[in-house]
Each structure stands twice: as C-alpha cells, then as structure tokens.
KOLBA-937626 format. One record per residue: x, y, z of N, C-alpha, C, CB in turn. Coordinates in steps of 0.2 Angstrom, whole numbers, plus 5000, padded with zeros to 4 digits. Glycine has a CB too. Example, Ala and Ser with C-alpha at 12.3 -4.5 7.8 and 13.67 -1.06 7.14 Angstrom:
5066|4972|5039|5062|4978|5039|5066|4984|5039|5057|4978|5045
5064|4989|5035|5068|4995|5036|5064|5000|5039|5070|4997|5029
***
This chain:
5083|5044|4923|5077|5041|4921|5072|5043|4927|5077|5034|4920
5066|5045|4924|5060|5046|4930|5054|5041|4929|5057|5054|4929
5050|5039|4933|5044|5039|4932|5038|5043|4932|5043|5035|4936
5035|5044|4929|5026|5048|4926|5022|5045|4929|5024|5048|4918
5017|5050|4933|5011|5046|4937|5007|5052|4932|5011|5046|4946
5000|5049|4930|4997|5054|4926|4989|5051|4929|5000|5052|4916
4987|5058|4929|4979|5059|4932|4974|5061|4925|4979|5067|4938
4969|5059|4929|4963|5060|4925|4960|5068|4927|4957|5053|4926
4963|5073|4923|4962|5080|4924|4951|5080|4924|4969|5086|4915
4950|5077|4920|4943|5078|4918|4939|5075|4924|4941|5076|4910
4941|5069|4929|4937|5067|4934|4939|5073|4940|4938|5059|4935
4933|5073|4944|4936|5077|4952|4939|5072|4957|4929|5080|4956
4939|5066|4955|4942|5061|4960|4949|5063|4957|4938|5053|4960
4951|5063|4949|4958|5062|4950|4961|5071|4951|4960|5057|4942
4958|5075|4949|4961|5082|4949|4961|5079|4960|4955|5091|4944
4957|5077|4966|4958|5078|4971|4964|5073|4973|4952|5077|4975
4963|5069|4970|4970|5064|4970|4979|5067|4972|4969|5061|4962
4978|5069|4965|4982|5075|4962|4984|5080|4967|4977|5079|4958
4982|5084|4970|4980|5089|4974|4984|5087|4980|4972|5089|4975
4979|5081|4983|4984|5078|4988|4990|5076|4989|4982|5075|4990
4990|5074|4983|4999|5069|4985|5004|5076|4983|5002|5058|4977
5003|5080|4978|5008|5085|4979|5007|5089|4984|5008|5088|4975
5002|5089|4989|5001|5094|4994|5005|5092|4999|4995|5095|4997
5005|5082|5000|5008|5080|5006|5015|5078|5003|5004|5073|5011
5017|5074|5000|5022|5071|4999|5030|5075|4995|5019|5065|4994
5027|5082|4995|5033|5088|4990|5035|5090|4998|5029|5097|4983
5033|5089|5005|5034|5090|5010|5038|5085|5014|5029|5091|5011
5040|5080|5010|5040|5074|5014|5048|5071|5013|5034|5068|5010
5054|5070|5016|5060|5068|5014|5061|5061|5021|5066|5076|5015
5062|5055|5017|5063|5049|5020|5062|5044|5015|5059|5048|5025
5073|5042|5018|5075|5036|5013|5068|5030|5010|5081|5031|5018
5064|5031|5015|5059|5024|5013|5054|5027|5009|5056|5019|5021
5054|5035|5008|5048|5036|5004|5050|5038|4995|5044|5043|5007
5045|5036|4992|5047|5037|4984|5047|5045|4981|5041|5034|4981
5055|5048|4982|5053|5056|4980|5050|5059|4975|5057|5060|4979
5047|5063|4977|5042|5067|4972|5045|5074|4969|5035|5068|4975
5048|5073|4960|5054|5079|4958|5051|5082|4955|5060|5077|4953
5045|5082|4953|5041|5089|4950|5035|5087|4946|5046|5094|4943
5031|5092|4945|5023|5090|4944|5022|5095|4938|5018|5091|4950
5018|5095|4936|5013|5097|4929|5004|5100|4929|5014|5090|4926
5007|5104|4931|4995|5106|4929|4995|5110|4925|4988|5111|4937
4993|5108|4917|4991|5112|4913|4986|5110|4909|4996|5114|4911
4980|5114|4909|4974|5112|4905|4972|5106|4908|4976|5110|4898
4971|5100|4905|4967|5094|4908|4975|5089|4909|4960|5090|4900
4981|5091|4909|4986|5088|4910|4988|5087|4917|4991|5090|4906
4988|5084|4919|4988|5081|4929|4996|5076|4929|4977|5073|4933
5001|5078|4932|5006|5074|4931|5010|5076|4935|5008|5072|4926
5014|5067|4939|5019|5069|4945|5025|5066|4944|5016|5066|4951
5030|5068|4943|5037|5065|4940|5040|5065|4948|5042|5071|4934
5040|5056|4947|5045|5053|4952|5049|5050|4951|5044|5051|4956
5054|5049|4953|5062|5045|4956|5060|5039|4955|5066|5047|4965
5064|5037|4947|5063|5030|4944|5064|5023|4952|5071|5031|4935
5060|5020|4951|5063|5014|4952|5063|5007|4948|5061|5013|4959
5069|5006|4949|5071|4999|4944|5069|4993|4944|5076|4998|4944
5069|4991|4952|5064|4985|4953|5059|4986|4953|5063|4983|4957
5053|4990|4951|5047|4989|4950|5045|4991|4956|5045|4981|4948
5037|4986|4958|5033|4985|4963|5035|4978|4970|5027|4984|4958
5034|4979|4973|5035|4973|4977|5029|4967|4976|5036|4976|4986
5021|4971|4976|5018|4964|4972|5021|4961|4966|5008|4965|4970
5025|4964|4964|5026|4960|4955|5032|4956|4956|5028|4965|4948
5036|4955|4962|5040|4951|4961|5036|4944|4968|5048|4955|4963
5032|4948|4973|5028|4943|4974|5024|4938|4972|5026|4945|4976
5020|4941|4966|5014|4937|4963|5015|4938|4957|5007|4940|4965
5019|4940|4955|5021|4940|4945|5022|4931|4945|5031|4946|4941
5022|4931|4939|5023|4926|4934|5030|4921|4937|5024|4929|4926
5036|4927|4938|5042|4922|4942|5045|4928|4948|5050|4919|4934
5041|4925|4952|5042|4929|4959|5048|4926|4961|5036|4927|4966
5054|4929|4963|5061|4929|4965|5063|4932|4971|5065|4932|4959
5058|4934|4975|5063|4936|4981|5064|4931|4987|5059|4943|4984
5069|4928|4986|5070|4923|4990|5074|4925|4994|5071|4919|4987
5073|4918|5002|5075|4923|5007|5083|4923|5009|5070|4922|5015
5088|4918|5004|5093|4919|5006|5096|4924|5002|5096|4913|5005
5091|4927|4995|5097|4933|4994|5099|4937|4996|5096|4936|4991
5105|4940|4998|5109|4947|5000|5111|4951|4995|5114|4946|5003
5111|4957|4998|5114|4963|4994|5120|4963|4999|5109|4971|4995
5125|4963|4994|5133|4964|4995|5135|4961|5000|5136|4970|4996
5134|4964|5008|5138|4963|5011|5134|4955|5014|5139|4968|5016
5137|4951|5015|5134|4944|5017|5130|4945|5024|5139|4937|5018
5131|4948|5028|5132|4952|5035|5122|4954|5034|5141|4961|5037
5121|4956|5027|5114|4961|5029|5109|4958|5026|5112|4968|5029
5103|4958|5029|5096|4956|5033|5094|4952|5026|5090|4962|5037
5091|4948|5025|5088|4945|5020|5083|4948|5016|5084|4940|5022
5083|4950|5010|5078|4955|5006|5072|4956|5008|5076|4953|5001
5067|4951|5011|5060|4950|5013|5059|4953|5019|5058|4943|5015
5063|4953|5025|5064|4958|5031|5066|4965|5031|5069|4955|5036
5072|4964|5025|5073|4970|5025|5068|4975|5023|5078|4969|5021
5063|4973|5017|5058|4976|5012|5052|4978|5020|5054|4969|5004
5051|4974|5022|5048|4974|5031|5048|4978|5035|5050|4971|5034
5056|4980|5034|5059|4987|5040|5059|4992|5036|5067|4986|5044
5059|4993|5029|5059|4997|5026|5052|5002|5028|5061|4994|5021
5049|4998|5025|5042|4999|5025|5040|5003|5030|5038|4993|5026
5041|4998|5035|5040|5001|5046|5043|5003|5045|5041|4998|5054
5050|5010|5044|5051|5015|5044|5048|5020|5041|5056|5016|5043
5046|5020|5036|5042|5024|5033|5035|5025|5035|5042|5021|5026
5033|5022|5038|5026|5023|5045|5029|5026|5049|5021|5015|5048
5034|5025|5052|5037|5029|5059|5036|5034|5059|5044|5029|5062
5039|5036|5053|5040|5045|5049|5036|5047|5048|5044|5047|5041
5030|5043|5045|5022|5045|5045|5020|5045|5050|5017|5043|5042
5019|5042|5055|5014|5043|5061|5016|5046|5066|5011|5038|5063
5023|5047|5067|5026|5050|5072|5032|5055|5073|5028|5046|5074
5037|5055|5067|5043|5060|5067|5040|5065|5063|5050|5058|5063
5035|5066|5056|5035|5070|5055|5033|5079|5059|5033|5068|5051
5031|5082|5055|5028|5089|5061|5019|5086|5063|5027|5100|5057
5016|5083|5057|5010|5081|5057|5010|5072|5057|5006|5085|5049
5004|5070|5060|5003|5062|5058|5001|5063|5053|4998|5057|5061
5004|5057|5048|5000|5054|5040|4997|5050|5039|5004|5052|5034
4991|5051|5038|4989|5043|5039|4989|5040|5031|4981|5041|5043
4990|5035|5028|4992|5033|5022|4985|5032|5018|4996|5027|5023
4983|5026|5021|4975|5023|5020|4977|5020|5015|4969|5027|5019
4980|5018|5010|4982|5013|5006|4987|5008|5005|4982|5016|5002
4992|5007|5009|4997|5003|5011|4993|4996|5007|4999|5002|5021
4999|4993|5003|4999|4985|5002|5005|4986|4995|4991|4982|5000
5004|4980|4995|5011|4979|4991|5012|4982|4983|5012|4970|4991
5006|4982|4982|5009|4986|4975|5011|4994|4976|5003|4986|4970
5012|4996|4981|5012|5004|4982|5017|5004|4986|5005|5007|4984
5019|4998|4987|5028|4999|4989|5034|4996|4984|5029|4995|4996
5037|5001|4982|5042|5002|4976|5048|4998|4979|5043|5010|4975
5052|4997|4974|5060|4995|4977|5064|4998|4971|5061|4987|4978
5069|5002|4975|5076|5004|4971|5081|4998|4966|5081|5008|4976
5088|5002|4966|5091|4997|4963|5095|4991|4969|5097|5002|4958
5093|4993|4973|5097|4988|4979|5092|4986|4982|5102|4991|4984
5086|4986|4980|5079|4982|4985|5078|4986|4991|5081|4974|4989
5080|4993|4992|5075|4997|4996|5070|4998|4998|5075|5000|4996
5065|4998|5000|5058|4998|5000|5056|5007|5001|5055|4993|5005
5052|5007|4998|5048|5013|4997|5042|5016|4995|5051|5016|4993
5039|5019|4999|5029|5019|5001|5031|5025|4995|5024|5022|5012
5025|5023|4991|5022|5027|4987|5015|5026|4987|5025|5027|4981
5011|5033|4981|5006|5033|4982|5002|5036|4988|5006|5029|4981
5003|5042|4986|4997|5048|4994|4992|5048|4992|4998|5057|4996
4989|5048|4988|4985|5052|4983|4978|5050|4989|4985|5049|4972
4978|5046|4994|4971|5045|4998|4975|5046|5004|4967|5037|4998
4980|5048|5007|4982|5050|5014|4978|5056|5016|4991|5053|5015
4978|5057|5020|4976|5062|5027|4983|5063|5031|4970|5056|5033
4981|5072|5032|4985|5075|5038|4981|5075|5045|4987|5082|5037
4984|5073|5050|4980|5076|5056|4985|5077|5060|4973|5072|5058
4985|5081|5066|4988|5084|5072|4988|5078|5074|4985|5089|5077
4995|5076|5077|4997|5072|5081|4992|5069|5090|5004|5074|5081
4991|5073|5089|4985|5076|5098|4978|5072|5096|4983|5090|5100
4975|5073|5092|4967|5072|5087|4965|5066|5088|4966|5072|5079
4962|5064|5091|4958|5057|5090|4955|5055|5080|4949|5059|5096
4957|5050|5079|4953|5048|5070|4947|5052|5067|4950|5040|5069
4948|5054|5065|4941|5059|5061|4937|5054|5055|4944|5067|5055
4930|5054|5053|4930|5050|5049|4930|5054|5042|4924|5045|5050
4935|5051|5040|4937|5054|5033|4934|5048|5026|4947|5055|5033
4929|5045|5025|4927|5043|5022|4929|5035|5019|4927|5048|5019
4925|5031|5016|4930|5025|5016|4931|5027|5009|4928|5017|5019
4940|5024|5009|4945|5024|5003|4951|5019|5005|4948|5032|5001
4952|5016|5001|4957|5011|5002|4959|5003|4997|4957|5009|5008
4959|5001|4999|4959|4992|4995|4956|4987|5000|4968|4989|4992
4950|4985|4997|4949|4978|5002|4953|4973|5002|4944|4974|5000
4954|4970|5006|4962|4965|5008|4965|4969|5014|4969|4964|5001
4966|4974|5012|4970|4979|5018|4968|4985|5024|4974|4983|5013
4960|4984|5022|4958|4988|5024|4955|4985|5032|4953|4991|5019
4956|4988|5040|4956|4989|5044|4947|4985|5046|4958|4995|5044
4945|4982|5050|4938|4982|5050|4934|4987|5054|4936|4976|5053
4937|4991|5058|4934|4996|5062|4935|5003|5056|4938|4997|5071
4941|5003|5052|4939|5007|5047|4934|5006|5041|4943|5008|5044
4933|4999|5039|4928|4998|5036|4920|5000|5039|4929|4992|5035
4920|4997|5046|4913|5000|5051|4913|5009|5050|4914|4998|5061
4919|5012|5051|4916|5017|5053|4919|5022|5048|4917|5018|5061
4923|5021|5043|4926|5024|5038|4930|5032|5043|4920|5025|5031
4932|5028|5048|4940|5035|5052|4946|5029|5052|4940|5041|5064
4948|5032|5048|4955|5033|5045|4961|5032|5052|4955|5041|5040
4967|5029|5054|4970|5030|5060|4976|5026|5058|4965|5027|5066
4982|5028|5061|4987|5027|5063|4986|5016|5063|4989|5031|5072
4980|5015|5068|4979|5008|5067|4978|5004|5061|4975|5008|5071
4973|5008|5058|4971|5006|5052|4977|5006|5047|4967|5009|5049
4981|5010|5045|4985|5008|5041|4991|5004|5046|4988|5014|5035
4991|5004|5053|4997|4997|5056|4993|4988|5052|4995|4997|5069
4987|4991|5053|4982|4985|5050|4985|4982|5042|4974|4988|5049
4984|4989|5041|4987|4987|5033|4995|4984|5033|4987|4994|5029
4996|4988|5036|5004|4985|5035|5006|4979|5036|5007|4988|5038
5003|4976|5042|5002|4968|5045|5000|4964|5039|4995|4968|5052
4996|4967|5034|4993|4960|5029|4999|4961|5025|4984|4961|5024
5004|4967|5024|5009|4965|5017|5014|4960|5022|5015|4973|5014
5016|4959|5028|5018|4957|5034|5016|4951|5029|5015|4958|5042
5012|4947|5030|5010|4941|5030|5010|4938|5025|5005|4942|5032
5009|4943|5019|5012|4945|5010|5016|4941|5009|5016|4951|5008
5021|4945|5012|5029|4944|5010|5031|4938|5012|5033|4949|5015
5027|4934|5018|5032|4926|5019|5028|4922|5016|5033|4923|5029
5021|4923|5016|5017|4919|5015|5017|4919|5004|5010|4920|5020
5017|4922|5001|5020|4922|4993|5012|4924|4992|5025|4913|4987
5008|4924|4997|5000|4925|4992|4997|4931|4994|4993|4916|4992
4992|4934|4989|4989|4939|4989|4983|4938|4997|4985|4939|4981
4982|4944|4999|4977|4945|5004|4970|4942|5001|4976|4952|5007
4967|4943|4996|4964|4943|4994|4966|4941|4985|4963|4947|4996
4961|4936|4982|4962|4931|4975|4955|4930|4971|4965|4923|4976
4956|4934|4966|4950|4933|4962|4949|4926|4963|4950|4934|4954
4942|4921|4963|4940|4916|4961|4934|4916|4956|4939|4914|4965
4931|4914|4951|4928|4913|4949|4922|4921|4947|4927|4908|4953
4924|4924|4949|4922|4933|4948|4922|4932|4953|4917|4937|4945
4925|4932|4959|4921|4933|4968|4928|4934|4972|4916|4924|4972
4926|4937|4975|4932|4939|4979|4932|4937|4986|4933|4947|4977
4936|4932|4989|4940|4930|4997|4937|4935|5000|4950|4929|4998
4933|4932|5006|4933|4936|5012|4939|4940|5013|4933|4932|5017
4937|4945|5013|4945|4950|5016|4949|4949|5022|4944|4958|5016
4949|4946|5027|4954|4945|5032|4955|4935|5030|4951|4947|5043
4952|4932|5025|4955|4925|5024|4960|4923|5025|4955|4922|5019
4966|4927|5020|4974|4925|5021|4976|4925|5028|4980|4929|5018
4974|4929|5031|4977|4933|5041|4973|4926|5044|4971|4944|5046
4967|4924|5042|4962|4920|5045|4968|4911|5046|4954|4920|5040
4968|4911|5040|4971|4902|5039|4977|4903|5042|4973|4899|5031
4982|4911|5041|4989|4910|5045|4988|4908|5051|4993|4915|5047
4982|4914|5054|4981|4913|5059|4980|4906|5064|4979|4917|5059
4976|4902|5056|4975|4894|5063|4980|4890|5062|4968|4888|5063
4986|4892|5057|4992|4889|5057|4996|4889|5063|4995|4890|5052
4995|4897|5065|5001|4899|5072|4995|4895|5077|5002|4910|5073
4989|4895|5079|4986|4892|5085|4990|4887|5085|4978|4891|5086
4989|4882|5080|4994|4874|5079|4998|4873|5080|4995|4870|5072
5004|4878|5081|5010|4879|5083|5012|4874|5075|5011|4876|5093
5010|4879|5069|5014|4876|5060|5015|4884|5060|5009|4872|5052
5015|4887|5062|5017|4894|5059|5021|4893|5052|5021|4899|5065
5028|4890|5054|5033|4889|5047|5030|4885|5041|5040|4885|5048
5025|4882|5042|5021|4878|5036|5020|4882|5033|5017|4874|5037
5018|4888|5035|5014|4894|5029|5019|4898|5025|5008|4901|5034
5025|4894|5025|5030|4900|5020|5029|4899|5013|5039|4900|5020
5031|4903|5010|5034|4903|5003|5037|4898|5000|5040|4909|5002
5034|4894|4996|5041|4888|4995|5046|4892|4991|5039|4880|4990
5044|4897|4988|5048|4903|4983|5054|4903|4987|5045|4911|4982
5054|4903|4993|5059|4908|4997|5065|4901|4996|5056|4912|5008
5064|4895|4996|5069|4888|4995|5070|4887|5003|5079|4889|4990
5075|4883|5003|5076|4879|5010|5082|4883|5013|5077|4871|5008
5086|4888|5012|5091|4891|5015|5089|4897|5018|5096|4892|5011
5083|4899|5019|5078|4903|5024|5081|4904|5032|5070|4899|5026
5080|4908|5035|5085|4910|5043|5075|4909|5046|5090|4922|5044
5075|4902|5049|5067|4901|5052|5066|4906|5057|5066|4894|5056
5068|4908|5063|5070|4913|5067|5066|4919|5065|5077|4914|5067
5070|4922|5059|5067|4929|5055|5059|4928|5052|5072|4932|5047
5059|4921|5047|5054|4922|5043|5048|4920|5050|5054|4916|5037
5048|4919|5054|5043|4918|5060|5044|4924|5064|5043|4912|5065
5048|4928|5065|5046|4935|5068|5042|4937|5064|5050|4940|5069
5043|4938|5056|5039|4943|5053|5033|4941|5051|5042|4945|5047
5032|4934|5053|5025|4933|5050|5022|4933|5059|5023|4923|5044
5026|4933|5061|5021|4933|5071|5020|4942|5069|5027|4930|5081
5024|4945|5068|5022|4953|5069|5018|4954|5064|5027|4959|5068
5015|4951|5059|5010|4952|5052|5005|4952|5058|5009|4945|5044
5004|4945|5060|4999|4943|5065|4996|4950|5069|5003|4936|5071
5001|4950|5071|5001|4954|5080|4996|4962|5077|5012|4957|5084
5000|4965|5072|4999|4971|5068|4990|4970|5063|5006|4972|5063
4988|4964|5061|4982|4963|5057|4978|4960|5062|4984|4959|5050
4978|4963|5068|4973|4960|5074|4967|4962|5073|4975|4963|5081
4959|4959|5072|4954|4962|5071|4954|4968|5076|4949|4957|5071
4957|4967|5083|4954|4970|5088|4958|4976|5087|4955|4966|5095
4957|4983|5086|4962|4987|5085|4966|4991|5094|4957|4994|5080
4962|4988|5099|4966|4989|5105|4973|4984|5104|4961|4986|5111
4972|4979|5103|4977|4974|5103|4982|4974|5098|4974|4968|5103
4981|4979|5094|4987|4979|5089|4995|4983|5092|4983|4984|5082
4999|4984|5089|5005|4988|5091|5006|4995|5089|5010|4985|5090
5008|4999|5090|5012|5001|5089|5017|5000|5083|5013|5001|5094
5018|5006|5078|5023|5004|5070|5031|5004|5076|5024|5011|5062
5033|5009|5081|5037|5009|5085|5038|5002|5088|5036|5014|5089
5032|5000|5091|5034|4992|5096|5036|4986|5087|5023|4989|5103
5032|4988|5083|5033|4981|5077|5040|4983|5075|5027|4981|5070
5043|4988|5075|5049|4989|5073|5056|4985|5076|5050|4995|5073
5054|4986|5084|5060|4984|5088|5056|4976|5089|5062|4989|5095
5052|4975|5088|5052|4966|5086|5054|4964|5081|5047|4963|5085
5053|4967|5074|5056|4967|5069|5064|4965|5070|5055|4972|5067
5068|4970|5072|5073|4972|5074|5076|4967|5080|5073|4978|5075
5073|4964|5082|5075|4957|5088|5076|4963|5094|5084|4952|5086
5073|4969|5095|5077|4973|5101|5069|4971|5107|5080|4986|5099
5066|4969|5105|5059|4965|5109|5058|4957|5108|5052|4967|5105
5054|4954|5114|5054|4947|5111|5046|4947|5107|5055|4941|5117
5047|4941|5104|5038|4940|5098|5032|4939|5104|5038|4930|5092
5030|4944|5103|5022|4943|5106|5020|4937|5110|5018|4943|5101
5014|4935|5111|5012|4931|5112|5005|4931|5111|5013|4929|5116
5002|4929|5106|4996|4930|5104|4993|4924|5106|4997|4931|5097
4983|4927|5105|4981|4921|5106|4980|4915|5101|4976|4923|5109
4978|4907|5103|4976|4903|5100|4974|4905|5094|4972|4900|5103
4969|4907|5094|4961|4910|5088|4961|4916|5087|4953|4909|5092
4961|4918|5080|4962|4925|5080|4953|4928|5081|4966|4927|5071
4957|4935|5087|4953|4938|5090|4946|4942|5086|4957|4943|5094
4940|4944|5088|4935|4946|5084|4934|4954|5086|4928|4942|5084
4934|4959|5080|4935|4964|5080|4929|4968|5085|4936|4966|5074
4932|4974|5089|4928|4978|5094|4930|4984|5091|4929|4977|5101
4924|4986|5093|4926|4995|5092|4917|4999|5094|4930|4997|5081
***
C-alpha cells in the first residue's frame, strides 16, 4: 500500500511545489523521513507516491475527535520511551539529518504536527518539502520569501521572511509544546485566529509559576513519567524562544531530550524577539 500526494499541475505554485520536494526529498535516506517511491509528470497530472503510513498524521491523533496518545503507552518492549517523547526524538532526528549530516543544510520551513507522519509502530516521520530550501552549510539565511503556517512560524522569519536552521528549531519547539500540552498553537475562534506565539505565551507563565505540569494533557491520564513530560515541554520552551540568539541548537535539544544534558534554565517571562 502507498500513499498519493497529487498537485495542481495547472497552478505555478503547485507544478513549484512539485519540483521541489522531488528535487530534495528522492535525495534524502533517514529512518525519520517519509520515503518518497516514485512520481508522475504527465500532462496536467503532478503526483508523488510515498510509503503508506498507517497511523495517519500526528495532529490527528492530537486534536482529532478521540486523541489517544497517551503517555503510558508502549511499543513492546516496556523498557522504551513513552510515545509522546518518543514522536519528539523522532522528529529531532530528522532536523539533525537536515541541518547538519546531510551534504547540504535543509531548511524545512513548514514543521508542525500535521506534516509529521507515523508508521505502524509510532515512528515519527517529517514529510512534506514541497516549501524547503537548500543552502551550503557555511551561508548565513537568505531571504527566501515567507511560506509556512502561522502558529509555527519564527518571528524574525516573519519580520524578515529568511528562512534558517533557527526558524524551523522554532518550529519545532511549538510541536514540543503540542505534544504535552493536547492543544493546537493556534484555534479558530469565532472566525479569528489566536495570536500566534499564545499557546508558548500561557506555557510560558505557567513555567515562570513554577506549574509547568499543570499544562499537560489530561489525555495523557495520570501514569505519565513527570520527569519526561517536563523535559519536553522545558525544550518546547527553550527551542520556541522569541529571541532566536537564545534558542538551541536541534543537536543541544536532542541530548536534553535524551537526559545526556541537564534542562535549561530559562527565564521567568518569555523573552521578546530581537533580530
């Protein structure tokens, strides 16, 4: 079984779309990325055949109708990591490989939860290039126009539309925050749409309070490892820093992740963005 991604051959946004994710991602080999098994251009027909996944989307077990990722489930062995962390590190690998192992940096520019896939065992897996950028690992950010999703999008990328290793760390920080907290970055209201850093904003004056664990999932039940669910929501934090100096490193968020670092220390009041 595969999955069909299908383009709008008659717009130029979707034929560029197109273009790009088979340009970057038929290049690309890593457990945490969604492979891409062959493509299609004929006539106005635009289409990308990838490597079915069975779980879905990770927002749809987040925010669907009966959200089930709770944090005492394990895959087989009882010994490994809780599904929510695990989907976490998954993720952060798949940025390592982009911004650092490959021959080129990737910058993604679109990271958030619906565009991370999960297999049949809850693997996580970045999909969706179709707005990445390549650039030389050496290059300071170029501005490559703005494209992405409000909720996720960076504020100095928003200011200045370049695209950077930081900006999608940014992004990644809000699925961070996602994942423990069960609610969208961003929630229709009334036709209007939440300030986009609000969810990072309220965590964030929960962590000054010293409640950080008040902002979980009641989804996740009461057999949660507190320990884990507060690293991952302190590295949401650390990573969805207005301030893009003060952000980390996907390398440093991994080995916090991973307990091989201790949790940050962040300040009180979430910081206001420079650039």
């Amino acid at each position: 079984m595969v999955a069909v991604k299908k383009f709008s051959g008659a717009s130029k946004l979707g034929k560029k779309e197109f273009i790009t994710e088979v340009k970057i991602i038929s290049s690309l080999r890593h457990r945490n990325l969604v492979q891409l098994i062959g493509w299609c251009h004929e006539k106005q027909e635009l289409l990308l055949v990838y490597e079915f996944m069975p779980n879905g989307s990770l927002d749809s077990h987040l925010f669907g109708k009966k959200p089930h990722l709770t944090w005492a489930t394990f895959l087989k062995a009882p010994d490994n990591p809780a599904l929510r962390c695990k989907i976490s590190l998954g993720v952060a690998s798949a940025l390592l490989y982009l911004h650092e192992e490959w021959e080129k940096c990737i910058v993604h520019r679109d990271i958030k939860a619906s565009n991370i896939m999960l297999d049949s065992n809850f693997n996580a897996k970045l999909g969706d290039f179709g707005l990445a950028r390549l650039m030389d690992h050496e290059l300071q950010p170029q501005t490559t126009g703005l494209a992405g999703t409000f909720g996720y999008m960076a504020p100095e990328y928003i200011s200045t539309g370049r695209a950077s290793k930081e900006s999608d760390v940014y992004s990644f920080g809000i699925v961070l925050v996602e994942i423990v907290i069960g609610k969208k970055s961003v929630e229709p209201r009334q036709g209007k749409v939440e300030p986009e850093a609000s969810l990072v904003e309220r965590v964030w004056d929960q962590y000054g309070r010293g409640e950080l664990i008040s902002a979980i999932d009641h989804q996740i039940g009461k057999d949660y490892d507190m320990k884990q669910a507060e690293c991952v929501m302190t590295v949401g934090l650390w990573c969805a820093d207005p301030d893009i100096n003060s952000r980390p490193s996907i390398k440093q968020a991994i080995q916090v992740l991973n307990f091989e670092a201790p949790l940050p220390s962040l300040p009180h009041k979430m910081p206001i963005a420079t650039y």
